[in-house]
Structure formats: structure tokens, C-alpha cells
C-alpha positions as CSV (number, residue, x, y, z in Angstrom):
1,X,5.6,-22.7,3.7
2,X,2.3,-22.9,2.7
3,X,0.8,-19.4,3.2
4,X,-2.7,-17.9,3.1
5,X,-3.4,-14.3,2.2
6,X,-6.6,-12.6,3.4
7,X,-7.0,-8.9,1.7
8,X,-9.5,-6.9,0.6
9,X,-7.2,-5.2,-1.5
10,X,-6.6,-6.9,-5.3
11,X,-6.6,-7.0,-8.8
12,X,-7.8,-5.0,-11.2
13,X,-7.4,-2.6,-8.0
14,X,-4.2,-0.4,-8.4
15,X,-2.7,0.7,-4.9
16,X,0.2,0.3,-2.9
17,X,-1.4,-2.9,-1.4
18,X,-1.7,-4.8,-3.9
19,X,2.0,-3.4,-5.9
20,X,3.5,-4.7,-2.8
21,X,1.8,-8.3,-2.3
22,X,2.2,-9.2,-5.6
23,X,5.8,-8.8,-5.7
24,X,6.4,-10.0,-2.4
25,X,4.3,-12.8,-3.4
26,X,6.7,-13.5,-7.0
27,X,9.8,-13.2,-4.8
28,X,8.6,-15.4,-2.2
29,X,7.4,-17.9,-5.0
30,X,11.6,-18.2,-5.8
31,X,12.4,-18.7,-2.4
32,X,10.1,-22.0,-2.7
33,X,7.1,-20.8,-0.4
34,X,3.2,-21.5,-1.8
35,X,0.1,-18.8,-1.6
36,X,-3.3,-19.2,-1.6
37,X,-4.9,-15.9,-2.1
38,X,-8.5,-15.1,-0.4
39,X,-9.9,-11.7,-2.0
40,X,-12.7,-9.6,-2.5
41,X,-13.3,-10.7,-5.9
42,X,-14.2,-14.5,-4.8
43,X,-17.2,-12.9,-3.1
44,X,-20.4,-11.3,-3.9
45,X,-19.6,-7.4,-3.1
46,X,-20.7,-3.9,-3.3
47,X,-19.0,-0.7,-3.8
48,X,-17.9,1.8,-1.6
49,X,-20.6,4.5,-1.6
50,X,-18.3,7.3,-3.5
51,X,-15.3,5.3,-4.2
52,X,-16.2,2.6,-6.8
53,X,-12.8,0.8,-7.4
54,X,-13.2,0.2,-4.1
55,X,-15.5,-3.2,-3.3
56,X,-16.2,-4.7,0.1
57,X,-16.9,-8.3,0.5
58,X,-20.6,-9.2,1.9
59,X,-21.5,-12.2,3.9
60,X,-17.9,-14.2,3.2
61,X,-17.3,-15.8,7.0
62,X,-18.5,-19.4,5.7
63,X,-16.3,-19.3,2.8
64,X,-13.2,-17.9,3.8
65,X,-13.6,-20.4,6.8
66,X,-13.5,-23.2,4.0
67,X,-10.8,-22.1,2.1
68,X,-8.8,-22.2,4.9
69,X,-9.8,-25.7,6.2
70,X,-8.9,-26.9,2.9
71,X,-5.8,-25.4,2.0
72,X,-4.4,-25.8,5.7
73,X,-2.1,-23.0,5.6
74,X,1.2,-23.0,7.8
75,X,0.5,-19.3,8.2
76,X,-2.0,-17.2,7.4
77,X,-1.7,-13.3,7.1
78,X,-4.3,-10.6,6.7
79,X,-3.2,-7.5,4.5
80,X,-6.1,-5.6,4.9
81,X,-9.3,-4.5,7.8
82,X,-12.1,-4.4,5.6
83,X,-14.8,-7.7,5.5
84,X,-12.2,-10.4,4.1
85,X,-9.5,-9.8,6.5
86,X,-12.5,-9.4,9.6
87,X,-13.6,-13.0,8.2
88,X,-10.0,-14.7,8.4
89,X,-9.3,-12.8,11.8
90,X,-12.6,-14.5,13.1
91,X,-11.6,-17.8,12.2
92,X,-8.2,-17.6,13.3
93,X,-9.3,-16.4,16.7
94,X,-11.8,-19.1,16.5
95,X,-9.2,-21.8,16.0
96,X,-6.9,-20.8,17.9
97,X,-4.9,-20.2,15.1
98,X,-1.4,-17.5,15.2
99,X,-1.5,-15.0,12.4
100,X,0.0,-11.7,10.8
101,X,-1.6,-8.4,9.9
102,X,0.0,-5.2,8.1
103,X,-0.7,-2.0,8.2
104,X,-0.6,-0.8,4.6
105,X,-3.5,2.4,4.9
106,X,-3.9,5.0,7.5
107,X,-7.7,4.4,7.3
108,X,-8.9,5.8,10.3
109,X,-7.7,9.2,8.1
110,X,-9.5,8.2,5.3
111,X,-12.9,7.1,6.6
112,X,-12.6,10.5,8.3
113,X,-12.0,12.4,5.3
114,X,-15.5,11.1,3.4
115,X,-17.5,10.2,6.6
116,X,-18.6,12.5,9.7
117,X,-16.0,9.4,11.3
118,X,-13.8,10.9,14.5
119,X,-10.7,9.7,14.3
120,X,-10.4,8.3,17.7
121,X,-13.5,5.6,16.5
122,X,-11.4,4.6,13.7
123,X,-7.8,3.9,15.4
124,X,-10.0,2.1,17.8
125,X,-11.4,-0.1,15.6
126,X,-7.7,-0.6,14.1
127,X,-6.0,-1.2,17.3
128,X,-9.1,-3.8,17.8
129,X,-8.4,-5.7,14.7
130,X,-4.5,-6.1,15.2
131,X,-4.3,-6.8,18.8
132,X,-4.2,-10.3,18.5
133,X,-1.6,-10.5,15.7
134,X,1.4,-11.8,16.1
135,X,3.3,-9.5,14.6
136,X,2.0,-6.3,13.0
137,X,4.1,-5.6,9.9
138,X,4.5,-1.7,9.4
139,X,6.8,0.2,6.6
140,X,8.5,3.1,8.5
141,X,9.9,3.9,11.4
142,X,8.2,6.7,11.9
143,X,4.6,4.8,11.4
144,X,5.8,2.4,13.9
145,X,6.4,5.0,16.8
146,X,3.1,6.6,15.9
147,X,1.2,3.7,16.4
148,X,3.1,2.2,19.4
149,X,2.1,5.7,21.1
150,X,-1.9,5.2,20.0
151,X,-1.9,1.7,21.9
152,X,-0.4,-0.9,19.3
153,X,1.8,-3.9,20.1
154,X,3.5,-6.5,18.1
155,X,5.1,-4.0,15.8
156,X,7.8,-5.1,13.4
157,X,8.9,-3.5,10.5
158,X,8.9,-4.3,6.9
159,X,10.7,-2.3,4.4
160,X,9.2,-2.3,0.5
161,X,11.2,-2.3,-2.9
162,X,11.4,-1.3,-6.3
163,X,11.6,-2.2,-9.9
164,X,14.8,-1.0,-11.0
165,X,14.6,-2.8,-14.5
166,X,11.0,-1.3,-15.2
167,X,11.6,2.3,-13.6
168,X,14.7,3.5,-15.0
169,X,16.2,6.8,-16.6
170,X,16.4,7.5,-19.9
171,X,13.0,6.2,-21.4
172,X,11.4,7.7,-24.3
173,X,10.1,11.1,-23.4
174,X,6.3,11.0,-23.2
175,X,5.2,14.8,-22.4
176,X,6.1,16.2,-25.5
177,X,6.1,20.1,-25.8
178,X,4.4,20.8,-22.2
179,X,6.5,23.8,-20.7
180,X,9.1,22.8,-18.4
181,X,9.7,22.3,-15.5
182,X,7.1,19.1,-15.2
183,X,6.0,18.5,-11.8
184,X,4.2,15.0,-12.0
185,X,1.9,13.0,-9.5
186,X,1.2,9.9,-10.0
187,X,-1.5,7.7,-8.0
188,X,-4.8,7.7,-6.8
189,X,-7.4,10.9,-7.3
190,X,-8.7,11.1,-4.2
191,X,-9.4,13.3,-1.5
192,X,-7.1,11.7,1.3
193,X,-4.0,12.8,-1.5
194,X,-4.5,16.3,-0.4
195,X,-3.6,16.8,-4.2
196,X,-5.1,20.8,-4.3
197,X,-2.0,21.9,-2.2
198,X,-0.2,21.3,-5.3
199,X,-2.7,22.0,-7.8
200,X,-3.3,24.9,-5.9
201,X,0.9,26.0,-6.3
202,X,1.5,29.3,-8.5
203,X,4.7,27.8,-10.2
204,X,6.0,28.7,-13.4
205,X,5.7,25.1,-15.8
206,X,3.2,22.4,-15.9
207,X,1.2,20.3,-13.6
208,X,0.7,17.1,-14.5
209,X,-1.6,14.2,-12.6
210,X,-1.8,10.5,-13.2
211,X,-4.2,8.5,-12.0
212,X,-8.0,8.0,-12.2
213,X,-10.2,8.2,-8.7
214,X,-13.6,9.8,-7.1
215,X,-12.2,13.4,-7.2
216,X,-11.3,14.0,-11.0
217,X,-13.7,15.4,-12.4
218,X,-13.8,17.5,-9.6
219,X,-10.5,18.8,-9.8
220,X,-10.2,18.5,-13.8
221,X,-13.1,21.4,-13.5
222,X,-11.2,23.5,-11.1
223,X,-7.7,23.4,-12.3
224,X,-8.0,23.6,-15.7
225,X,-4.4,24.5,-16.5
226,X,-3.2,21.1,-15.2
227,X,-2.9,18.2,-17.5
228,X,-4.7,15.1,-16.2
229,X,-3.7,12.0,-18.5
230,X,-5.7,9.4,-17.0
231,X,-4.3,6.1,-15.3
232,X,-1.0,4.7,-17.0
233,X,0.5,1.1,-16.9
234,X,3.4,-0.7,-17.9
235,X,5.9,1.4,-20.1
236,X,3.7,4.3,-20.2
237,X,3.7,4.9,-16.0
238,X,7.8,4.4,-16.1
239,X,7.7,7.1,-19.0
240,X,6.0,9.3,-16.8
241,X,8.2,9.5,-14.5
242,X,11.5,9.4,-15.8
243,X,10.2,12.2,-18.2
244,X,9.2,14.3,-15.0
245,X,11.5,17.0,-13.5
246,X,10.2,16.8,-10.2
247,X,7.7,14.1,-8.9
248,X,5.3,16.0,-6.2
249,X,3.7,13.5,-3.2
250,X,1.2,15.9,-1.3
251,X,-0.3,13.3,0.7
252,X,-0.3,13.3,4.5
253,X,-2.0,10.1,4.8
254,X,0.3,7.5,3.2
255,X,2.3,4.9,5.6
256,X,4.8,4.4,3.0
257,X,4.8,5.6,-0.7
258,X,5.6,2.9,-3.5
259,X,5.3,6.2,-6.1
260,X,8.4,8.2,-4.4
261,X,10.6,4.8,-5.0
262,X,9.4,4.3,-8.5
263,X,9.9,8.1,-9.2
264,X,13.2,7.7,-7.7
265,X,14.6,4.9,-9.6
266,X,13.8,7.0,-12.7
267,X,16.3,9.8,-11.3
268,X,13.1,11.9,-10.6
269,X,13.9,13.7,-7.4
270,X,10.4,13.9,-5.0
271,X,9.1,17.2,-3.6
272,X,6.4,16.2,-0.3
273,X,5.8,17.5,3.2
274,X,7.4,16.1,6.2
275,X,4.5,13.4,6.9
276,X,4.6,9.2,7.2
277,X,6.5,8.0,4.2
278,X,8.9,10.7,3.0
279,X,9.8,11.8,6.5
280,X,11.7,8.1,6.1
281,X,12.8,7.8,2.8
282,X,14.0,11.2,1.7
283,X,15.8,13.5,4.4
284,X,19.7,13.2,3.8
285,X,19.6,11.0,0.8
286,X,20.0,13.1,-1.8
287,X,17.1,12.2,-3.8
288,X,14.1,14.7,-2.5
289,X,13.4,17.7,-0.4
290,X,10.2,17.5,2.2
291,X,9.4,20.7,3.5
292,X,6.1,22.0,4.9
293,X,6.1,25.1,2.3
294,X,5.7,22.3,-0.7
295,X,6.7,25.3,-3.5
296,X,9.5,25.1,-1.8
297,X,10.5,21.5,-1.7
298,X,9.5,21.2,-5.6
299,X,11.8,24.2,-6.3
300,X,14.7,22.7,-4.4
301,X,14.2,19.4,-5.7
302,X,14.3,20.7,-9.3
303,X,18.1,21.3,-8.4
304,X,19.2,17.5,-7.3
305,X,21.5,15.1,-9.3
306,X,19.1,13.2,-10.9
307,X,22.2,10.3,-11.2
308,X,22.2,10.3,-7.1
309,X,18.1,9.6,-6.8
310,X,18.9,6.5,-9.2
311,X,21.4,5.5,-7.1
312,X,19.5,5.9,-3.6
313,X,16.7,4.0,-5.3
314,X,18.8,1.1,-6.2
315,X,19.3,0.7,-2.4
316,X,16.0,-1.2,-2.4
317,X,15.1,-4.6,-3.5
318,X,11.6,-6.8,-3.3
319,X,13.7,-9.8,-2.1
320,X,15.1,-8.0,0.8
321,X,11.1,-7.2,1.4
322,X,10.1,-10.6,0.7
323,X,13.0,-12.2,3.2
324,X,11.6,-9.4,6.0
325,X,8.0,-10.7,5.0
326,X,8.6,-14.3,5.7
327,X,10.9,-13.5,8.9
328,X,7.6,-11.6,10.3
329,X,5.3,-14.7,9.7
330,X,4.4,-16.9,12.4
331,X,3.7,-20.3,11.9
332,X,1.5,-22.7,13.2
333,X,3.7,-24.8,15.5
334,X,4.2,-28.2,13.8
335,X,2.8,-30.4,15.8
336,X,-0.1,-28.4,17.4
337,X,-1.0,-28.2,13.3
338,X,-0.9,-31.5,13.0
339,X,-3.5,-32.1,15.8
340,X,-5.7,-28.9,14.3
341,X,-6.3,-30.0,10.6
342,X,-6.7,-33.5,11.7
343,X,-9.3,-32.6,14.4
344,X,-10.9,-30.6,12.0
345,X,-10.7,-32.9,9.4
346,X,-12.5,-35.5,11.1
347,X,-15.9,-33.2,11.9
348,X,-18.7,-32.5,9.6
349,X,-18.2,-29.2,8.1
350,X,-21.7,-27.9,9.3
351,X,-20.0,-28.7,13.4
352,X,-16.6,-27.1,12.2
353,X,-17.8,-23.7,13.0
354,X,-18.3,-24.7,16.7
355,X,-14.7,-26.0,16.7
């Protein structure tokens, strides 16, 4: 299939989003499917008020409306709410055309948490954008029944996967002499992580966070006893993990969690609270504790096999994702997209809008 994906979500971002399209993308890519990628980047755009690795796409209807005249996609799915995936909803609606949308962020929950935003405005916005999608792609079960009971439809899942080559056990060490135990996060520094309930912890060892965002200077001043390294790629992020005792995933805003999987597949056992995300992938595996005193769920991870969490983690795969991914698309029906690209084909682009 040739398949279109609208997201405001991309490189030289770094988030789950854009972790999980691209290797859904590369496994799709073996299976013989084609993408054209619409993103924020092909667009003039601003920042996010406080949150400047985060861009929005200004005035980009006319183009995205092109792009996808031209490339003629046999389905088209939008990964993300913002202004590139509100431009290829409009002209999807406008054509008549099916589409997909996932729900990656819980960003009713993180408007909320920088703007004076009730939540009920933002899941009705949400519900708003995905209620024409076919099918709403969703990570968890327990995401799903949460956002059947606020009013969505078209829910079907779509689990995520791992690099097992890249995240493995046994890699250099990379903390040196920091006292033990290490209790790691790794991710985003940002308010909607919640990560002062663990900075916050009194537990004998070392904190350590990874990541760059909005709030580290912030918390860099305030918990000066943690080590905060800075954002790590490649080798560096793998070492990080796998030289952790105990990965720690405060969040309570996550749908999912790409981080406890890539801890896990390092034999890092995950500490996090019962919440969207590790309330799926961690209770009776073996391979992390959730509890809502999260001292406790470090300390009780700190005592797991470390072989077992490698072994959970190599339960998941990105072609198994991929295959869910392209089960969940809905294409155009052939010969009603025949009759479409043809009719629009034949009209002078400035009448194509009115089609």
C-alpha cells in the first residue's frame, strides 16, 4: 500500500511518537508497503510557548491538501491532533476519504498541566478529532476501556515493540563510581512526568535522570543530589539502562511507555505506579513492581531476576506492531479511489478545494 502519514510529531523530536512510527514505518518498508511522510518540519512553525522542542505547524491546510492529491495515498493515517493532523483530517472529511488516527499522548492531561485548560474541554476536543476515524489505534487495554467510557468509538488496539539487539544486558558500564543502588529515568523533563515523586524519594543510592526538557533547570536547582546527564542516544541510552539497578517511570500521563520496554530488554526491572502503561505491561510478569507507594515499588524491584525482565522483553517485536498497524488501516476502496484521484485529477487545483 501506498500510505500517508500526517503527525505533528518528528525528527529531531525524541518521544514515544516518533520511536514508534519510525520503526513501524522500517518494518512496514520490509513487508513492501510505501510512506509519504507529512510533518511539522515541511511547514513554517512556531514553538510551544514553554516547551520549545515542541513546534506547531501554522497555516499548512493548502499544502497538506497537495501532498496528498499528489501522492494519492491508499490510506492515509494521522498520528497526532495538533495543526498537521487537524489539516489531513479536514481534507479527508472533505473528500470523503476513510482514515486512521492513534492515540499516542494523553493531552488533554498535558494541556491541563501548563494551561488553566479543564480537562473535560480537552477530551472533548479529542473525542472531536477521532470520531470520524476508522479505527482509533490505542496501546493498552486499559487506555482503551478508559476512553470507550469518555465517549470514543472505533477503538482497536496496537501493541508496540522493542530493540532487543540495541537494548541488551551486559554493556559497558557507564555510571562509574555513583553509589549503588542506581535508580534511572530516562525520557522527557517535563512536568506531565510527575518526576519530583521520585526526586522527592529518601532512598539510600543515587538518582539519576536522562533527558533534556522545560523543567531541568528547575529541578537540577532543587535536587541537587541527583545526577542529571543530559539527553543520550545510540549506545550511550542502552548503557544507561542496562547499567541501572532499577529503572523508575513516575508518570501518570503516558498511554503506553516505549522506556519501561527498552529498560526491560536490558534486564532493568521498572518501579512505576499503577497508572496507563505499566498497569499493562508489568503486573505478573516478573519484570517490575507498580505500586502507589513508589519507594516501595523501587525497593521491591531492586530484588527481581534481572535474566527474567530480558526474557519478558523479548516477548515483543516491531514486526508484530507493524503487522497490527497495517491490519488497523483502512483503505480507500479500489474502485471508489479510482473514481476520486481521477475526478480530482481532472479540476484545476485552485477548484479542488470545493471538491
Amino acid at each position: 500500500m501506498r500510505i500517508l502519514l500526517a503527525t505533528d510529531a518528528w525528527d529531531p523530536q525524541v518521544n514515544g511518537v516518533v520511536t514508534t512510527m519510525k520503526r513501524v514505518i522500517a518494518e512496514c518498508e520490509k513487508l513492501g508497503h510505501e510512506f509519504k511522510i507529512v510533518d511539522y518540519t515541511q511547514f513554517k512553525s512556531v514553538s510551544w510557548p514553554d516547551y520549545p522542542e515542541v513546534k506547531l505547524a501554522l497555516g499548512c491546510y493548502e499544502e497538506v491538501r497537495e501532498i496528498i492529491q499528489d501522492y494519492e495515498p491508499d490510506a492515509v493515517h494521522i498520528a497526532t491532533e495538533a495543526f498537521v493532523g487537524l489539516a489531513a483530517r479536514r481534507v479527508c472529511m472533505e473528500w470523503k476519504m476513510p482514515f486512521t488516527t492513534s492515540y499516542h499522548t494523553k493531552f488533554p492531561e498535558y494541556v491541563s498541566a501548563r494551561l488553566p485548560i479543564p480537562l473535560s474541554w480537552g477530551y472533548g476536543y479529542m473525542r472531536w478529532f477521532h470520531k470520524p476515524s476508522g479505527r482509533v489505534m490505542v496501546a493498552t487495554p486499559t487506555l482503551q476501556k478508559d476512553l470507550e467510557a469518555r465517549g470514543f468509538k472505533n477503538i482497536s488496539p496496537w501493541t508496540r515493540g522493542v530493540d532487543t539487539e540495541m537494548f541488551r544486558p551486559g554493556l559497558e558500564p557507564i555510571f562509574g563510581d555513583l553509589p549503588r543502588p542506581i535508580m534511572t529515568y530516562i525520557g522527557r523533563v517535563a512536568i506531565e512526568k510527575n518526576l519530583e515523586a521520585f526526586l522527592s524519594l529518601d532512598l539510600p543510592g543515587t538518582k539519576v535522570v536522562v533527558g533534556k526538557g522545560p523543567q531541568l533547570e528547575e529541578l537540577k536547582e532543587k535536587y541537587p543530589d541527583a545526577v542529571f546527564t543530559g539527553a543520550r542516544f545510540g549506545e550511550e541510552l542502552a548503557r544507561s539502562y542496562a547499567d541501572s539497578d532499577v529503572f523508575v517511570f513516575p508518570s501518570l500521563t503516558d498511554t503506553f511507555g516505549l522506556v519501561i520496554l527498552e529498560a526491560m530488554a536490558c534486564g532493568t526491572p521498572v518501579a512505576a505506579f499503577p497508572a496507563h502503561g505499566p498497569i499493562d505491561l508489568i503486573p505478573g510478569t516478573g519484570a517490575g513492581v507498580i505500586d502507589d507507594d513508589l519507594s516501595v515499588a523501587i525497593t521491591e524491584a531492586l530484588k527481581l531476576d534481572r535474566a527474567h525482565v530480558r526474557r519478558h522483553a523479548e516477548k515483543f517485536s516491531w514486526r508484530a506492531c507493524a503487522e497490527e498497524f497495517i491490519r488497523n488501516l483502512e483503505p480507500y476502496p479500489e474502485a471508489e479511489k479510482k473514481k476520486l484521484w481521477a475526478r480530482l485529477r481532472a479540476l484545476p487545483r485552485r477548484l479542488r478545494r470545493a471538491a
